[in-house]
Kinemage of the C-alpha trace (Angstrom):
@kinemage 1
@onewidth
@group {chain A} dominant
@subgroup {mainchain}
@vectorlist {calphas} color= white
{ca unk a 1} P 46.016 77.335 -18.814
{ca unk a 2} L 46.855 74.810 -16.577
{ca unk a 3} L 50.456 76.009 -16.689
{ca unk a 4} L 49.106 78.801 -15.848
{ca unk a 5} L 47.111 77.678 -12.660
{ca unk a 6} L 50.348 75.833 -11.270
{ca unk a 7} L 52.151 78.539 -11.134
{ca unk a 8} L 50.052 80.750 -9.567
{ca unk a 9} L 49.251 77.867 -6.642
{ca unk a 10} L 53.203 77.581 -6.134
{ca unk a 11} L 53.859 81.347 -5.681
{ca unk a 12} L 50.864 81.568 -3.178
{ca unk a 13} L 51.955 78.578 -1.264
{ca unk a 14} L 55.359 80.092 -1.275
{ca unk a 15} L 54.242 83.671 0.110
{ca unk a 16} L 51.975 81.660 2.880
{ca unk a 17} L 55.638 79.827 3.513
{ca unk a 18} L 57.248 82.826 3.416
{ca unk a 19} L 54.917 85.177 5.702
{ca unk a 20} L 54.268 81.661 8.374
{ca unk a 21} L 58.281 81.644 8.673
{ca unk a 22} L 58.667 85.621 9.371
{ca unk a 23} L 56.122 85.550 12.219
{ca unk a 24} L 57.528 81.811 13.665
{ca unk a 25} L 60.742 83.907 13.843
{ca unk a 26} L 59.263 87.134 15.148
{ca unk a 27} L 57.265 84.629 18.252
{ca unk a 28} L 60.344 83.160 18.514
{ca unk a 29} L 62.769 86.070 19.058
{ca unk a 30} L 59.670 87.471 21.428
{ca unk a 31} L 60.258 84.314 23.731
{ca unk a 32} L 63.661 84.479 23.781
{ca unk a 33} L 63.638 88.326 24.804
{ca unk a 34} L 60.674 87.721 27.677
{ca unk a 35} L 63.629 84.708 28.745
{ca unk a 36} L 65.676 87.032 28.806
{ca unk a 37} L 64.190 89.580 30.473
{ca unk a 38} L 62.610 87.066 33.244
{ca unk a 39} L 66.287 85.753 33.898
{ca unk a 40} L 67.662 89.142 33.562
{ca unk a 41} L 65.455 91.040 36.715
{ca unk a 42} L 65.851 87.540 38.754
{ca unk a 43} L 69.308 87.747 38.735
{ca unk a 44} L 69.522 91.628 39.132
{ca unk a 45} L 66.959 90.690 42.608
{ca unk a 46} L 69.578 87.859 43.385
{ca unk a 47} L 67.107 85.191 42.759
{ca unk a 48} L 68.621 81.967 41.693
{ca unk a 49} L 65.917 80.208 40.180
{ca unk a 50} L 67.460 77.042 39.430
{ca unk a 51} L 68.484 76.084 42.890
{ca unk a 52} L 65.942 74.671 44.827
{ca unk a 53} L 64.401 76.542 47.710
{ca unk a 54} L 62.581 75.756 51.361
{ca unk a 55} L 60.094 78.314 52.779
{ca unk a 56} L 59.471 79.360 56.233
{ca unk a 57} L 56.967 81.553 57.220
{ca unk a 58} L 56.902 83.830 60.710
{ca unk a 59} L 54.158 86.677 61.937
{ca unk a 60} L 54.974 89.940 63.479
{ca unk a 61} L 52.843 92.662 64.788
{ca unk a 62} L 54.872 95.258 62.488
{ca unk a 63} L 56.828 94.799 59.708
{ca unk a 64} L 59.443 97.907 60.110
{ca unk a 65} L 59.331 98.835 56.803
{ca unk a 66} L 60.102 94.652 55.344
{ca unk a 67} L 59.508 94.639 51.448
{ca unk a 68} L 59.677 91.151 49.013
{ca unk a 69} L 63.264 90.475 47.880
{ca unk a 70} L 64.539 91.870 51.316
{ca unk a 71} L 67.633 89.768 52.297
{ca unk a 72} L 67.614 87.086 54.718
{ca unk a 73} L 71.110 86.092 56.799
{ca unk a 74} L 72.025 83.303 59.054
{ca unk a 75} L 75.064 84.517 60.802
{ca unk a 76} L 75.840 87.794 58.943
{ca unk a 77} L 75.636 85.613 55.489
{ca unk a 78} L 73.141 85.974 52.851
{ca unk a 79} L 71.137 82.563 52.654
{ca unk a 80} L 68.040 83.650 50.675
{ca unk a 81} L 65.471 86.767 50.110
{ca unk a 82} L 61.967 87.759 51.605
{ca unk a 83} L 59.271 85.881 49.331
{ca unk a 84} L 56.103 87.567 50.727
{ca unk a 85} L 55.069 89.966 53.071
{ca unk a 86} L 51.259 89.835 53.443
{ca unk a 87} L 49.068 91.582 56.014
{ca unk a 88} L 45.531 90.349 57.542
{ca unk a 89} L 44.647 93.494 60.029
{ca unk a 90} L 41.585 91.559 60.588
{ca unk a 91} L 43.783 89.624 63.440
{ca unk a 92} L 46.550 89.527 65.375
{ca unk a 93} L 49.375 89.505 64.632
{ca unk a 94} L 48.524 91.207 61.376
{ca unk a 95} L 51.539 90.178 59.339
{ca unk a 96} L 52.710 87.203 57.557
{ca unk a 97} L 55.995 87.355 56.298
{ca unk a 98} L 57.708 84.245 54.322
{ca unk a 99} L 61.090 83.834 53.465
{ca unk a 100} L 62.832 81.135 50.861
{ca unk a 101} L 66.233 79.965 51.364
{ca unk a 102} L 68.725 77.397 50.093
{ca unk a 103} L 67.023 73.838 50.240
{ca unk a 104} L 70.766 72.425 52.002
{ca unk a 105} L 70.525 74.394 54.843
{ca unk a 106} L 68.834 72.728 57.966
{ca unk a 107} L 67.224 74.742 60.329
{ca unk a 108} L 67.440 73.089 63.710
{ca unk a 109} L 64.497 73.437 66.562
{ca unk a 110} L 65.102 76.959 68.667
{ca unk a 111} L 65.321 79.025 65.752
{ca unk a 112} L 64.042 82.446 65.696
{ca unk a 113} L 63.147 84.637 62.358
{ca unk a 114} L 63.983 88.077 63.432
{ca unk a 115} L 63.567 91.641 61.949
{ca unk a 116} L 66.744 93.588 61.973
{ca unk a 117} L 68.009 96.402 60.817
{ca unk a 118} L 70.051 96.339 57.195
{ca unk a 119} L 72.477 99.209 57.291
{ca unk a 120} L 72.435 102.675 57.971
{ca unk a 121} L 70.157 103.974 55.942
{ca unk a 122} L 66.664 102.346 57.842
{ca unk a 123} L 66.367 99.168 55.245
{ca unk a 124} L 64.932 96.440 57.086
{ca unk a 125} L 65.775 92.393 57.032
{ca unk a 126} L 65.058 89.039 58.389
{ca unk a 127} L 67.525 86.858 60.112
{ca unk a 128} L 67.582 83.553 61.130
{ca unk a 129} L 68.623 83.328 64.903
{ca unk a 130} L 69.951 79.608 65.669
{ca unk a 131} L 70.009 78.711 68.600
{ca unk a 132} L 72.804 77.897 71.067
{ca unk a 133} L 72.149 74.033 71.715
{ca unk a 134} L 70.496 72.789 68.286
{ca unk a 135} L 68.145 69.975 68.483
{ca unk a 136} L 69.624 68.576 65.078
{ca unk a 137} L 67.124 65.590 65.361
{ca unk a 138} L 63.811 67.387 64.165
{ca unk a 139} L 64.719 70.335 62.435
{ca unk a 140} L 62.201 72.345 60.715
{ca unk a 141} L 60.775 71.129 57.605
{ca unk a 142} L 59.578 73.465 54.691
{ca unk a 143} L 56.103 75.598 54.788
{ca unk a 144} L 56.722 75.569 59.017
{ca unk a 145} L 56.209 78.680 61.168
{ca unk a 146} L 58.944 79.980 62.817
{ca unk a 147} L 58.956 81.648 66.286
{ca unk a 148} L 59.545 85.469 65.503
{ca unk a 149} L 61.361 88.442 67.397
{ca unk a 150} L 62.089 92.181 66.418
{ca unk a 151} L 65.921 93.700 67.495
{ca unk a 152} L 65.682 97.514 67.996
{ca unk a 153} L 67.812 99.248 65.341
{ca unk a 154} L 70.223 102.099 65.497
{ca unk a 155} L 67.608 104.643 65.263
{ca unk a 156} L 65.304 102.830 67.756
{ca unk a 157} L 67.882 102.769 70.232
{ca unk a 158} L 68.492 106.355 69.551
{ca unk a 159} L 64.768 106.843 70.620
{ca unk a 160} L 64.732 105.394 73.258
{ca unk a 161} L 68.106 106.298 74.578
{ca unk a 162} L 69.382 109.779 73.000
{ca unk a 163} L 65.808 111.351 73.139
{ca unk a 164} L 64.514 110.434 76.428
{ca unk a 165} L 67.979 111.957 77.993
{ca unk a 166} L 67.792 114.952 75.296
{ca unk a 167} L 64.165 115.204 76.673
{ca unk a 168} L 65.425 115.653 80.270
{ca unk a 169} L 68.379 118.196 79.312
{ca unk a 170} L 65.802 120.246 77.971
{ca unk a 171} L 64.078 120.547 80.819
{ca unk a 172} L 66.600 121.021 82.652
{ca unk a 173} L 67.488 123.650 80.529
{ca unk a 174} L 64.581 125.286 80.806
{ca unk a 175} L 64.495 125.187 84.459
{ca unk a 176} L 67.613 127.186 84.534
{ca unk a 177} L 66.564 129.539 81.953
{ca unk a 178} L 63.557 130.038 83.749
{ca unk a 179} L 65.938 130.434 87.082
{ca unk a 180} L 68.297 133.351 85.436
{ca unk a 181} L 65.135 135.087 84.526
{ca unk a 182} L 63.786 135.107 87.672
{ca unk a 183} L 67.436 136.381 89.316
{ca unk a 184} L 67.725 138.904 86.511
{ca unk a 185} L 63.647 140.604 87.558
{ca unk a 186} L 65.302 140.267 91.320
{ca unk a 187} L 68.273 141.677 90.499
{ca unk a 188} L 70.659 139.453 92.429
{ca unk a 189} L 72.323 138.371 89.743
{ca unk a 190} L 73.288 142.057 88.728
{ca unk a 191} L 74.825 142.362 92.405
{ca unk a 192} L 76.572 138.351 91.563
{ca unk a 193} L 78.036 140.179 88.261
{ca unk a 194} L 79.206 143.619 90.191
{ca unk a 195} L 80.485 140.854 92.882
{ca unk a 196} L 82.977 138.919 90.227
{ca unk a 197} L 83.877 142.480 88.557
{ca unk a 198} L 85.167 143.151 92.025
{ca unk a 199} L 86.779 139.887 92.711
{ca unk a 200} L 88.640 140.556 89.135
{ca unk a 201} L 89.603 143.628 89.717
{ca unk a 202} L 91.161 142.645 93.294
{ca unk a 203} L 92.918 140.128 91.434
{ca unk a 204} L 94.577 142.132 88.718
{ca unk a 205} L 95.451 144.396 91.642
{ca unk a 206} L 97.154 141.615 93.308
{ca unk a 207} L 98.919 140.527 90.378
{ca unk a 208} L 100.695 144.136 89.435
{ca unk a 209} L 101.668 144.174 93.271
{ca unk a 210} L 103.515 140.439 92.699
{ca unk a 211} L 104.472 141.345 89.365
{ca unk a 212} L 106.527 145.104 91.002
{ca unk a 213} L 107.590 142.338 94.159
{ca unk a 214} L 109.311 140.156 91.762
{ca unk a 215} L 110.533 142.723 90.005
{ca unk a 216} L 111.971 144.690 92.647
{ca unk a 217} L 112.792 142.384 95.017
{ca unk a 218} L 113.419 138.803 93.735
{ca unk a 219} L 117.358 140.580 92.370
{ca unk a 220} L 118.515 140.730 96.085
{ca unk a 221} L 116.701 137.654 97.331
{ca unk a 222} L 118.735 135.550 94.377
{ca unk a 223} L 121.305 137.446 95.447
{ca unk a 224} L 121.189 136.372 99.297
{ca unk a 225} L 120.248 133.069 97.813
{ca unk a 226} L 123.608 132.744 95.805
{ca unk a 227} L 125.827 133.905 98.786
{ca unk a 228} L 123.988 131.135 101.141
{ca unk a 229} L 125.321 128.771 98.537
{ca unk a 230} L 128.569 130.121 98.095
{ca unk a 231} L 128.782 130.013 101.757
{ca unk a 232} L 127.659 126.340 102.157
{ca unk a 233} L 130.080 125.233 98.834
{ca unk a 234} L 133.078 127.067 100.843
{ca unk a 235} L 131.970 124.786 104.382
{ca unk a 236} L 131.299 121.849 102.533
{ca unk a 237} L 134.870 121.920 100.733
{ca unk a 238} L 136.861 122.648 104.187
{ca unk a 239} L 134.935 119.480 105.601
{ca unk a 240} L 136.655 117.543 102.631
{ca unk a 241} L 139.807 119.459 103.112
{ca unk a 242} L 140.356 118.529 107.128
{ca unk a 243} L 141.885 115.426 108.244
{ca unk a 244} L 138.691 113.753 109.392
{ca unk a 245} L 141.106 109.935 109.092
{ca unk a 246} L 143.383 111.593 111.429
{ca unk a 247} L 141.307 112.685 113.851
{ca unk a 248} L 139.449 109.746 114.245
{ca unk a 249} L 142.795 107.552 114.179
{ca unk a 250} L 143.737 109.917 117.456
{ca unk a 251} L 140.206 109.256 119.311
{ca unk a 252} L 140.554 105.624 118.490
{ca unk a 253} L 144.080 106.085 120.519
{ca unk a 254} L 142.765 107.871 123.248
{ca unk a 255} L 140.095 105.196 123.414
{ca unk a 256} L 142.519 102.173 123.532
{ca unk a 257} L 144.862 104.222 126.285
{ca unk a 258} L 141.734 104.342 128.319
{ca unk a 259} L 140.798 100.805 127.885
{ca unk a 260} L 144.199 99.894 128.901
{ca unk a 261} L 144.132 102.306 132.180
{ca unk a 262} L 141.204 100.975 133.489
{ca unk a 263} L 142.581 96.791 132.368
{ca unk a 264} L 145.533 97.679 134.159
{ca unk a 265} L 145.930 97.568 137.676
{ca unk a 266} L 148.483 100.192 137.699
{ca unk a 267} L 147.105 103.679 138.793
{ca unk a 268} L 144.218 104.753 141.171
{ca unk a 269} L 141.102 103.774 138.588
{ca unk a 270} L 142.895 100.691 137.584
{ca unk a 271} L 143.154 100.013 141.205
{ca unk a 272} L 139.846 100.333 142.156
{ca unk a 273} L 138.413 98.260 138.846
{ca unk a 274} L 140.269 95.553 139.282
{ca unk a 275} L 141.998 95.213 143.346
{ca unk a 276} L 139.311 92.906 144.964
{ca unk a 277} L 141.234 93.299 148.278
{ca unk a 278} L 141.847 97.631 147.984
{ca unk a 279} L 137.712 97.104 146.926
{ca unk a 280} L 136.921 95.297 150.551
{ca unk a 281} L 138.823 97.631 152.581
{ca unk a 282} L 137.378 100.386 151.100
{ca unk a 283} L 133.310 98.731 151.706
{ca unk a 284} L 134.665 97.640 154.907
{ca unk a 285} L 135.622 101.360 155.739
{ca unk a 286} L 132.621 102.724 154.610
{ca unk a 287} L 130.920 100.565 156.647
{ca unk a 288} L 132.609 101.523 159.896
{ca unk a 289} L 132.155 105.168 159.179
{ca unk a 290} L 128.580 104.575 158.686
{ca unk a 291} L 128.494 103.254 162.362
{ca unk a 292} L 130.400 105.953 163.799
{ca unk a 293} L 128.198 108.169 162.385
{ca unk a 294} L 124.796 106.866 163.824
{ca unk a 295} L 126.923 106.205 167.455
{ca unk a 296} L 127.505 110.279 167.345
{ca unk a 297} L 124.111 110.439 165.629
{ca unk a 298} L 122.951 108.825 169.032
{ca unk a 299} L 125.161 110.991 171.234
{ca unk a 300} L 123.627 113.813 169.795
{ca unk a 301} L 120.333 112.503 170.368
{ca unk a 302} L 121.108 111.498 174.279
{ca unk a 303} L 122.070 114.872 174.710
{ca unk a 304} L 119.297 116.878 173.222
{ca unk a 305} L 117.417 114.983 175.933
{ca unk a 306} L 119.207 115.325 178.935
{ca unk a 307} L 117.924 119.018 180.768
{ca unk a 308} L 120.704 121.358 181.339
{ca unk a 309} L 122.268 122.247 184.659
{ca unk a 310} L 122.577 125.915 185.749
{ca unk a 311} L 125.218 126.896 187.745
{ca unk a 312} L 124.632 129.734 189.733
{ca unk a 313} L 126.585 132.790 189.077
{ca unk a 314} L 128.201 134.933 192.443
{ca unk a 315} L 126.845 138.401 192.657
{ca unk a 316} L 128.950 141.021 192.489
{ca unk a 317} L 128.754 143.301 196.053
């Protein structure tokens, strides 16, 4: 009986052994899969929960579209993610958006959390603007406030830029719509297109008449053309032909010969060139002639004023 009793007490201890150890191991494996998973969607977010973080917080008036786990970049590189984006539209600004980022990085005095845009497809993201001349002494510590801004996107610029001209062109455009109508009721514009039909037809006129000219006429003008240069080849080669080095070797000679005449004081020109006496006589004669000619010059004059005597004629009886 009491053999019995043991027995029965050691396989009930041993089920409650059994049936404790199958549910330890079924917790168990439960942790380890919610570690897992926890770990598992971190790391798919790119949340690296074993480095220590420093959060900054910023308020905007809109929040473009900003979700959690959005990126933040200093510089084009990827420093941390979005942590919250809350809204209060109780006040102003209405958003309250905080961002956690590696604990090494120091952000200096002057910096500016800003919402830009994250690619082409409209995602939105927060960068962290340093400034220009860091004040490296008091940098901002964690849980500050950072001064915000917003940079237009691609499609805000687009709105502002593209549309307002594509605004204007279609006004434009319907100014000149609304202009062709009104010359179309007035008919003008049926007299502009009879105008150009005429203008065409003038010119396809012209060009058969330049098209027969060329054709009949341009033969014999090459032809004139071709005997011009035949002509000018045939002058051009007798100018190479002649005996230009003679000729001028014969001018030079006749040049010299007359140098030499007039050097010389042989011959008349010689003479008077280079005779200093023949040169004096010949002054001194012109001079006396010159005075003979004023003395009759006078005589001339003297008589001109003297009256003339008559003589008295006899009569014939």
């Amino acid at each position: 009986m009491e053999y019995t009793l043991l027995l029965s007490s050691t396989t009930l201890r041993n089920n409650i052994i059994m049936k404790f150890t199958r549910e330890v191991k079924v917790g168990i494996l439960a942790v380890i899969c919610a570690g897992i998973l926890y770990f598992g969607f971190n790391f798919l977010k790119g949340v690296n929960i074993f480095s220590p973080t420093k959060s900054y917080y910023g308020y905007f008036e809109r929040s473009n579209g900003l979700t959690e786990q959005a990126p933040v970049y200093i510089l084009g590189h990827k420093v941390g993610l979005v942590e919250t984006v809350q809204y209060d539209f109780t006040r102003a600004p209405a958003f309250v958006v905080g961002v956690s980022i590696d604990k090494t990085i120091s952000l200096p005095r002057g910096t500016q959390m800003a919402l830009v845009a994250d690619g082409l497809l409209g995602g939105t993201a927060v960068e962290l603007q340093l400034p220009q001349l860091a004040n490296r002494a008091t940098p901002f510590q964690h849980g500050d406030t950072l001064p915000t801004t917003v940079v237009p996107g691609l499609f805000d610029n687009l709105q502002t830029g593209v549309l307002a001209h594509l605004d204007s062109l279609l006004i434009t455009a319907n100014s000149l719509i609304t202009s062709l109508n009104n010359e179309m009721e007035q008919g003008s514009l049926h007299a502009t297109l009879q105008h150009i039909e005429q203008i065409t037809s003038d010119l396809e006129v012209s060009g058969r008449d330049i098209r027969q000219l060329t054709h009949n006429q341009l033969p014999s003008i090459m032809d004139k053309v071709d005997t011009t240069i035949t002509d000018l080849h045939a002058v051009v080669n007798s100018v190479r032909q002649a005996d230009i080095q003679h000729s001028i070797t014969q001018l030079n000679r006749v040049i010299a010969s007359v140098n030499q005449a007039l050097e010389s004081n042989e011959g008349t020109l010689g003479l008077l060139l280079n005779d200093n006496a023949l040169y004096e006589n010949l002054n001194s004669a012109l001079i006396n002639l010159d005075h003979a000619v004023l003395n009759v010059d006078s005589v001339v004059m003297s008589i001109k004023a003297r009256p003339f005597i008559k003589k008295k004629l006899p009569k014939n009886n």
